[in-house]
N, C-alpha and C positions, 0 to 999 in steps of 0.2 A: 694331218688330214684337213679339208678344207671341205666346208659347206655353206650354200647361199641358199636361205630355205625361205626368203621372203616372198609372202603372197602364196604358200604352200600347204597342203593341210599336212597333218601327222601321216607317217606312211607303216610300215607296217614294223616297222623298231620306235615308235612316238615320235611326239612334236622332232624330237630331236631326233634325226635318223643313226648316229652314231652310240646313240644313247644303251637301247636295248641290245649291244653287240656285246661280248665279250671283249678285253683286252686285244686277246689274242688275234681276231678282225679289225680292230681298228688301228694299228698302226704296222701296218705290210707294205712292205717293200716289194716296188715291181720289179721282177724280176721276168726277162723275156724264156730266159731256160727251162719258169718252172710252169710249164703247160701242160693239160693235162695228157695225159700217157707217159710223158718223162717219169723217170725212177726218181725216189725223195731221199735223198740223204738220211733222213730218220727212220725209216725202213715202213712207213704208215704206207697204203697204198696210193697210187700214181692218183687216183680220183677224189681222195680226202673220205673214201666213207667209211675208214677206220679213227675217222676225230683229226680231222685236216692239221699237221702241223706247219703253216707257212711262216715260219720262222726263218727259212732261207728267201723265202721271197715267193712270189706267184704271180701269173699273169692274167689279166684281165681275164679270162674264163675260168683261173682254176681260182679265182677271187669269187668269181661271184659264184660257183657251184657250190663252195665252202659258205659262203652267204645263207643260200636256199639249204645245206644240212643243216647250220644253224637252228631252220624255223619247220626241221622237219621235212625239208623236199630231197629228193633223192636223182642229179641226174647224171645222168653217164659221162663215160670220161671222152666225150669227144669234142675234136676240135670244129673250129667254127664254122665251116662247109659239111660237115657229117651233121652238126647238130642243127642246122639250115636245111637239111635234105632227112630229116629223123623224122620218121612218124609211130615209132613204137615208143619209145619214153617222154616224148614232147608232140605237141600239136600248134599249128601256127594259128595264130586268133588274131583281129582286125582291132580288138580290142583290150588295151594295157590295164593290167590288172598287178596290184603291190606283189610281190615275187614274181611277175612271167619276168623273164631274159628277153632283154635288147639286144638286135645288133644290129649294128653302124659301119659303114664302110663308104669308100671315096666312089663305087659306080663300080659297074661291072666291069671286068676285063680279059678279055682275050684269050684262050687256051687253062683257062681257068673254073671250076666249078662255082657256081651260085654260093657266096657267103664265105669264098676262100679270103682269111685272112682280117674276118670281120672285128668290129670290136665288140664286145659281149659285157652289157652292163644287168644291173638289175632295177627294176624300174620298181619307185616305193609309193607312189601317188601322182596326182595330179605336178604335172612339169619335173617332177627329181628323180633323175636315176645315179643310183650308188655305181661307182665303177673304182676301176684301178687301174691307171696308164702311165706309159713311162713320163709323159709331160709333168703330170703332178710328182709320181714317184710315191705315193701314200693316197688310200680311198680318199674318194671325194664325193663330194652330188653333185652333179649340174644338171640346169635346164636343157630342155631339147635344142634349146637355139644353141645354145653354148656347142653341141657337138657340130652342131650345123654351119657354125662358125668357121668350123675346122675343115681343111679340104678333105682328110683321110677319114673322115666320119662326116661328112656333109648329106650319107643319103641312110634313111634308117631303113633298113633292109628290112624287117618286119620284127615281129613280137614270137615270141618262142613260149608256152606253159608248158610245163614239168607235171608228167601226170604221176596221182596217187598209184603205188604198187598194186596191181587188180582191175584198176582202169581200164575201161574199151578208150582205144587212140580217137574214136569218132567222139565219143559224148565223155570226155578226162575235163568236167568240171570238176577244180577242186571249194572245197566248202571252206567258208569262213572269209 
């Protein structure tokens, strides 16, 4: 796993963002097969909220949803144009907050829905979001520019929060 957390403050696992994980989170293998609604080898559910075992591997959204059970958020098992168009268990906000979902994608395209294909990190504070992509191959944080770098995550398609069970989708502020 690989982290550049200079000039950063603590995000919502401390100074160290690998720190407060479990084992079991910090060293996963990306795996493009294991997205969420694929069936799991281990017989846990397709979405991780029977205790995610990504021990075969996972892909950048079934990384970071397993992320947010970790700290107690709970979000559905869709992929990244559902969860881009979802207003009953997420709400889009203008502003990033330690667990809301990232995602990043190269621009719109063509016969395509809005966020088909996105990358979905999880953003821990100011400049670092946690993510898991085939380039690294193991979690990492990088800054924003870092994805911006990149031509297939160059535009950040917006911010995604994860509302508490009972939440109205208009006012799913979560506390803390």
């Amino acid at each position: 796993m690989t982290s550049d957390t200079r000039n950063t403050g603590p995000g919502p696992c401390g100074p160290d963002p690998f720190g407060g994980l479990p084992q079991a989170l910090r060293n996963i293998a990306y795996s493009a097969a294991r997205h969420p609604g694929a069936g799991s080898p281990d017989g846990s559910s397709p979405d991780g909220r029977d205790g995610p075992d990504l021990s075969a591997g996972a892909n950048c959204q079934r990384y970071a949803y397993a992320v947010l059970h970790h700290h107690g958020l709970v979000a559905p098992p869709l992929r990244s144009s559902e969860l881009w168009a979802d207003t009953v268990a997420t709400r889009r906000v203008t502003v990033a907050r330690p667990l809301d979902l990232v995602l990043f994608d190269g621009g719109p395209v063509a016969g395509r829905p809005e966020g088909y294909g996105a990358h979905v990190g999880v953003h821990l504070g100011p400049d670092r979001v946690l993510h898991l992509c085939k380039e690294v191959g193991r979690p990492a944080v990088w800054r924003y520019a870092q994805f911006a770098a990149r031509a297939r995550y160059a535009r950040l398609l917006g911010v995604k929060r994860v509302l508490r069970p009972g939440a109205e989708p208009g006012a799913g502020e979560r506390t803390g």
